[in-house]
Each structure stands twice: as structure tokens, then as C-alpha cells.
C-alpha positions in Angstrom: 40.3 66.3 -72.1 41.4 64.9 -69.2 39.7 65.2 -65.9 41.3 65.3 -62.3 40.5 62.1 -60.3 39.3 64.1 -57.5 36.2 65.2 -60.0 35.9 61.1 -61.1 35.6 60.0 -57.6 33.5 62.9 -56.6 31.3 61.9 -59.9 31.1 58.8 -59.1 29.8 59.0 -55.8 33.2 57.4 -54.4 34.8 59.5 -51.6 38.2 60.5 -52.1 40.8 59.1 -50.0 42.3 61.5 -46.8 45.7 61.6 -46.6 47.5 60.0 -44.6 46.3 56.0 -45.3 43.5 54.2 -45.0 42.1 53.7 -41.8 42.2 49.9 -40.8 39.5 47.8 -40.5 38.2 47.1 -36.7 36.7 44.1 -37.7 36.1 41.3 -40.6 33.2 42.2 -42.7 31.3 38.7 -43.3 28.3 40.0 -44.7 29.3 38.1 -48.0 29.9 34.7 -46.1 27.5 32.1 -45.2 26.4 32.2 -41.6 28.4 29.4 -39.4 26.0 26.3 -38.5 25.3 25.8 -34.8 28.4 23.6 -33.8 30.6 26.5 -34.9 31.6 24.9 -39.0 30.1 26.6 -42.3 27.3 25.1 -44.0 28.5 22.6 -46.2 31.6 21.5 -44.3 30.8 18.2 -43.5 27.2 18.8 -42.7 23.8 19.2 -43.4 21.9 22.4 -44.1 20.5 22.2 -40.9 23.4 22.4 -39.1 22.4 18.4 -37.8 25.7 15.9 -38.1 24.6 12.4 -38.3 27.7 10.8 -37.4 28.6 12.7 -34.2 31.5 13.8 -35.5 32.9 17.4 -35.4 30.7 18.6 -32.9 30.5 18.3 -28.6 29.6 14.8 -27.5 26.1 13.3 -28.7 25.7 16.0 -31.4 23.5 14.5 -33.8 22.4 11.6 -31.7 19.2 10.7 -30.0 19.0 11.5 -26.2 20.8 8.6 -24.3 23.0 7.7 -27.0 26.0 8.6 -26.0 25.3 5.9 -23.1 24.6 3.4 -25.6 28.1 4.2 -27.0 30.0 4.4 -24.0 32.1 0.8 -23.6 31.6 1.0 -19.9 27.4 1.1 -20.0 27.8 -2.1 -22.8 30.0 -3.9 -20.3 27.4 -3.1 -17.5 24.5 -4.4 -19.7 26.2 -7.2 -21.0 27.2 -8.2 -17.4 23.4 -7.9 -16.0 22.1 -9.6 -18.6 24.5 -12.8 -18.3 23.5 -12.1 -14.6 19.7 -11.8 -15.1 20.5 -15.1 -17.8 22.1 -16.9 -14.8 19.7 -16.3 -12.4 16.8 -17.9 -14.5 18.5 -20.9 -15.4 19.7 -21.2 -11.5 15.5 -20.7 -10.5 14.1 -23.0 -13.0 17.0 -25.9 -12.6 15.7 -25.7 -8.4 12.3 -25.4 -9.2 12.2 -28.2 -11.2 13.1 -30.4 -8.5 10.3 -29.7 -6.5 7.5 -28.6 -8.4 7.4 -29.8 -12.2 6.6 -26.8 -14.5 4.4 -29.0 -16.9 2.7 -29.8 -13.6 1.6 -26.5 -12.5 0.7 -26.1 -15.9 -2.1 -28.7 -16.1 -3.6 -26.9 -13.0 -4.1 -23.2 -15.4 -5.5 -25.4 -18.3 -8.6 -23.3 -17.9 -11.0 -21.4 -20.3 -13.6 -19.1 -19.4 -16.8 -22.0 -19.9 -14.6 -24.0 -17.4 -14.3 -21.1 -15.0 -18.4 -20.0 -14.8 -19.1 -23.5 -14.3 -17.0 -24.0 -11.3 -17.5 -20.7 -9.7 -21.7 -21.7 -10.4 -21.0 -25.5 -9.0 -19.0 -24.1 -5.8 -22.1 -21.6 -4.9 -24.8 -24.1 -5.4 -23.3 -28.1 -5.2 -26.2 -29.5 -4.7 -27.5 -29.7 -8.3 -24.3 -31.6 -9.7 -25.1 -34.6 -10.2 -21.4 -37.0 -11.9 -18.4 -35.7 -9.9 -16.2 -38.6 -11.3 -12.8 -37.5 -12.8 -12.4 -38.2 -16.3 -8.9 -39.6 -17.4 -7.0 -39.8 -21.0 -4.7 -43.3 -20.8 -4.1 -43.0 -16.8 -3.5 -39.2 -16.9 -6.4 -36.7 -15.6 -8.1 -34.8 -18.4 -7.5 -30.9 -18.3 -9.5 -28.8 -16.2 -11.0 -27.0 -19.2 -12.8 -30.7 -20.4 -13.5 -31.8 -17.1 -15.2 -29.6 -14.6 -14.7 -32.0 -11.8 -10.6 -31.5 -12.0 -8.8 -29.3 -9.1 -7.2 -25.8 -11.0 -5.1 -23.2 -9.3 -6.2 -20.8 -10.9 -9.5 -20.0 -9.1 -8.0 -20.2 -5.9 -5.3 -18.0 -6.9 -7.7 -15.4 -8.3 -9.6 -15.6 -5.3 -6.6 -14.9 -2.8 -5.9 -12.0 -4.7 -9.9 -10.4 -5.0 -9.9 -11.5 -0.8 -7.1 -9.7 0.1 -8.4 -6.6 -2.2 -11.8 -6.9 -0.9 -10.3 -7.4 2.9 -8.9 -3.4 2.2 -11.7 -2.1 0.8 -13.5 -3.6 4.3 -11.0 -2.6 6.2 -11.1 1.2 4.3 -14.8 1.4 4.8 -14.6 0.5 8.4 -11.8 2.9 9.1 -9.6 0.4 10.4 -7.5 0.2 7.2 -3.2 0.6 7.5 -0.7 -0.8 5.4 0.4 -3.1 8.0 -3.1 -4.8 8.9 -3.4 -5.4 5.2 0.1 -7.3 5.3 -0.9 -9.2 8.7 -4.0 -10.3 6.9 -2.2 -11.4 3.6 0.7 -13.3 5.8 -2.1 -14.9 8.0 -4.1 -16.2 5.2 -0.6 -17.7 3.6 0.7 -19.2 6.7 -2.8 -20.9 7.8 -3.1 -22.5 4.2 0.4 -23.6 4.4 -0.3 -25.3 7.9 -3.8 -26.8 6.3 -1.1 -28.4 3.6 1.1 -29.7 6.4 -1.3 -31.0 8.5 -3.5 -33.2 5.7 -0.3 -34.5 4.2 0.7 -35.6 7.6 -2.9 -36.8 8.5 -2.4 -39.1 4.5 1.0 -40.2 5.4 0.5 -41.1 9.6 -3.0 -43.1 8.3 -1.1 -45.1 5.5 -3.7 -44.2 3.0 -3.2 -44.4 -0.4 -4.9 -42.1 -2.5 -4.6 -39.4 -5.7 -4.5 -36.6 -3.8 -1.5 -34.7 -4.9 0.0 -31.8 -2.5 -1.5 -29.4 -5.3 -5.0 -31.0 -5.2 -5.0 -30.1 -1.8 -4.0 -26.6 -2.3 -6.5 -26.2 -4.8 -9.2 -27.6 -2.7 -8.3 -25.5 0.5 -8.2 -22.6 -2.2 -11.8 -22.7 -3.0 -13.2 -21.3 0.5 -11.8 -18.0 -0.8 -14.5 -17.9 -3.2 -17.1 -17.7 -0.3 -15.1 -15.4 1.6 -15.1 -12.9 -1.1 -19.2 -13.1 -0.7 -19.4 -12.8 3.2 -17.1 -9.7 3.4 -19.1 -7.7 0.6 -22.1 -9.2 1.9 -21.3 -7.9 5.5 -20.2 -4.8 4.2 -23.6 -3.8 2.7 -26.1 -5.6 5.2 -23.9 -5.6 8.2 -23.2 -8.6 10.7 -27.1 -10.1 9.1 -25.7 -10.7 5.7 -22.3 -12.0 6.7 -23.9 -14.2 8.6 -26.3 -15.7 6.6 -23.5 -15.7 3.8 -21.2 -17.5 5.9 -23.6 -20.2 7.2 -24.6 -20.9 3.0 -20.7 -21.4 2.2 -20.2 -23.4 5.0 -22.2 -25.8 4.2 -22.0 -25.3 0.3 -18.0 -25.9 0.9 -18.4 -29.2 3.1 -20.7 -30.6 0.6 -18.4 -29.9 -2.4 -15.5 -31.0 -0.6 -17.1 -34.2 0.5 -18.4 -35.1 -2.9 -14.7 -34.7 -4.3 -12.8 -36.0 -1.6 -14.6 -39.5 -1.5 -14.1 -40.0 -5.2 -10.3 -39.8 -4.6 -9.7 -41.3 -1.5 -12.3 -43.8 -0.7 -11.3 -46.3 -3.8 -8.5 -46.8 -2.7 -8.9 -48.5 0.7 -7.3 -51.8 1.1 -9.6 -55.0 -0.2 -7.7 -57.1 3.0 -8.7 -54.3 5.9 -11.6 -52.5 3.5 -13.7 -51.3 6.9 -10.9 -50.1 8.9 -9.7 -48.1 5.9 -13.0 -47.1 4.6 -13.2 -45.3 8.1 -10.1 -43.8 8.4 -10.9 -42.2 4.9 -13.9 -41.0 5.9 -12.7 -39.2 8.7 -10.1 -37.7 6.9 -12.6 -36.3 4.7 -15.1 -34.9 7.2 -12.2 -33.0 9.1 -11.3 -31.3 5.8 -14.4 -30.5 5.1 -15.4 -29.3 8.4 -12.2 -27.3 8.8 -12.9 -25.3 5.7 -15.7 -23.3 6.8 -14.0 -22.8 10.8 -10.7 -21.6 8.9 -13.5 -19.0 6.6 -15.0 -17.6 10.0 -11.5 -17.2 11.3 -9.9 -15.4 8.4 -13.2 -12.7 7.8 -14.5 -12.4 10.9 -10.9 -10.8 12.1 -12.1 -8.4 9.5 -15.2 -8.0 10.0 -15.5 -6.8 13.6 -12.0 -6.6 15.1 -12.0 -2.9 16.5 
């Protein structure tokens, strides 16, 4: 027996259709598709299931990329960073070609040939000289031995450490005492450059005008100049904890441990070398060229901390 649709769909659960037609659809049903990925494509079009494309591609710029790497990419930063490093490249080579002429590198280098054994001794023989006993320079087939097996050798490097602690030490004075600005730290650091430079200028005018021949190099003279910084470092933080006593008293032990230590050096490179024909005449002028840098050292220490010390 047959039975009227309306009674199947009404069976069924189904409703049955008004008259009239359907009723269209407002909007796409996508309840059955897979959700779109992030960068507007389906999963599996060309990506991962993350929704992450590793190549960049099909997506806004630097999808898929680390931060910055669309700069990487972009022709216009490589030319830039191609350009400053040929720059940067040029630059170097332009320095070391001029530098070369006037100080040699491998030179320099001889005066940092230090170790940590070299550097105690020193810093021990330049606070108390008087127990060194052999301050002649060893040399290797006509050449000076380094610093680090021969603690009689100049270095740069405890001068230049030195500077540095001085000019630290000279802020923290300065800071203590209230007196401490940006600019009197810079007048202090250009004042202690320009007095050694004119200490450089005057002794290698003083060696040439007095025809003496010696092995004093222009950097054996820096580093010797350099080694009142040691004992300056000591008389400001002496002065700073027990006042205008202790920097005095400090002060008056460098002086003298300087001139003795300069003295002792100085004589083993200069005096040998006097002429045999006029040996008195240039014995004398050597030794007054070694007194006056010996005494100038501890006038130039007085000068450079007690501006610090007690300038108001």
C-alpha cells in the first residue's frame, strides 16, 4: 500500500517543503570545511598545519621569517652592508699602512709582552727600589729580552693601566669631595696627556741638543714617565682616607722611590755610551740628563694630584 509523501517526510522527521520554493540560502554553510590558516589559504594548500610558511611565499611580507629578515632580503640593506664593510675594510688597511710608518706594530708589541709574575714584580720593585740589587738589561743576539723574562725592561702596559686606574681614582676623589663634573674629569684626563706628551718633547730634545747617544727609544721614555702613575694612584686614595697627612707622607715615599728607580735605569742606558775621546764631558752631560728626569717626575706627581686634592 502506498503511502502519501507528506506521511514519509512527516515519519521521517523531515519537514515538508512550503510551497512556493525553497528559501535561498543567506549564507555558505562551511561547517564541513576545514577552517582557513591564518594568512587566509586552507590547511594543506602549500602549508603547514600550523598555518607557518617557510618560504615566505603566499603570505604578507616576512611571513614565515625571523624578525629582521625581510631586511636581510631587501637588495638595498645588502648593498648598504656590503658598502660599509668595503668601507670599514678600507679604513683599516688606510690606519695600519700610516701607522706603520711611525710606530712599528711588532714594536708596541714587545712593550705588552707581560705576564702576571712580571707585572707583581714591577709594581713590588717600583714601591720599594731599594732592595733590587742587578738592574742590567738582558739581551737575546742584540735585541732586548721581553718584559716577561726580564723585569728590568720598560712595558707599556703598567703605565697604561695606571692612567686609566688615575683617572678613575681622580673621579672617585673628585665625587667624594663634591667637586666632581664631567668637564673637570676631562680637564684632568687632557692635562695629564698633554704634560706627558711635553715630558716626551722636552727629553728627546734635551738627547738630541746634547749629542748623546744612547738606547733610549721614544717609547722607553713613555714608559718610564708612565710609572709615576703608579704612585699617584697611592697618594690620592691615601689622601682620601687620611686627609692632607697621608697624601703627604705618600707623596714624599714615591718621590723619592721614583727618582731612585729612574736613576738606577737611566744610568744603565745612557751612561755607556759616552764618548771614549771626551768621556768626562759626556759622562756629565749624562748625568744631568738623568737627575732632571728623575727630579721632574715626582714635581710633575705633586702637580697632577694636588690639583685634585685641594683645588676648591
Amino acid at each position: 500500500m502506498d503511502v502519501p509523501s507528506e506521511f514519509r517526510n512527516r515519519k521521517s522527521g523531515k519537514r515538508r517543503p512550503k510551497k512556493g520554493g525553497t528559501k535561498p540560502q543567506l549564507y555558505e554553510d562551511t561547517s564541513m570545511q576545514p577552517p582557513p590558516s591564518e594568512y587566509g589559504a586552507h590547511h594543506g594548500q602549500g602549508i603547514n598545519m600550523e598555518g607557518y610558511n617557510p618560504s615566505g611565499y603566499g603570505g604578507p611580507p616576512g611571513a614565515g621569517q625571523f624578525p629582521g629578515a625581510q631586511y636581510l632580503n631587501d637588495p638595498m640593506a645588502n648593498m648598504a652592508m656590503q658598502y660599509g664593510q668595503s668601507l670599514a675594510g678600507q679604513g683599516t688597511d688606510f690606519v695600519h699602512k700610516n701607522l706603520e710608518k711611525y710606530v712599528s706594530t711588532s714594536r708596541v708589541k714587545y712593550y705588552f709582552a707581560v705576564d702576571t709574575t712580571y707585572v707583581m714584580k714591577k709594581l713590588g720593585m717600583l714601591c720599594f727600589p731599594f732592595t733590587h740589587s742587578d738592574w742590567s738589561i738582558k739581551f737575546n743576539q742584540d735585541q732586548p729580552v721581553a718584559p716577561r723574562d726580564d723585569i728590568n725592561a720598560p712595558d707599556l702596559y703598567i703605565p697604561s693601566m695606571a692612567f686609566v686606574t688615575y683617572i678613575l681614582i681622580a673621579g672617585v676623589v673628585l665625587g667624594t669631595y663634591n667637586k666632581f663634573t664631567p668637564e673637570q674629569l676631562g680637564i684632568q684626563t687632557s692635562s695629564a696627556l698633554v704634560w706627558l706628551i711635553l715630558e716626551l718633547l722636552i727629553l728627546n730634545m734635551s738627547l738630541y741638543i746634547m749629542n748623546l747617544k744612547t738606547d733610549l727609544k721614544y717609547l722607553d721614555i713613555v714608559a718610564y714617565c708612565g710609572y709615576k702613575f703608579v704612585g699617584m694612584i697611592v697618594c690620592l686614595l691615601a689622601g682620601m682616607v687620611f686627609q692632607s697627612t697621608g697624601y703627604y707622607s705618600t707623596l714624599l715615599w714615591f718621590s723619592i722611590t721614583i727618582a731612585f728607580f729612574l736613576v738606577q735605569t737611566l744610568r744603565v742606558k745612557i751612561l755607556p755610551h759616552s764618548e771614549d775621546s771626551n768621556y768626562s764631558r759626556g759622562s756629565k752631560r749624562s748625568l744631568y740628563l738623568i737627575l732632571s728626569i728623575s727630579l721632574l717626575q715626582p714635581v710633575m706627581m705633586w702637580w697632577l694630584t694636588g690639583y685634585i686634592m685641594f683645588t676648591k
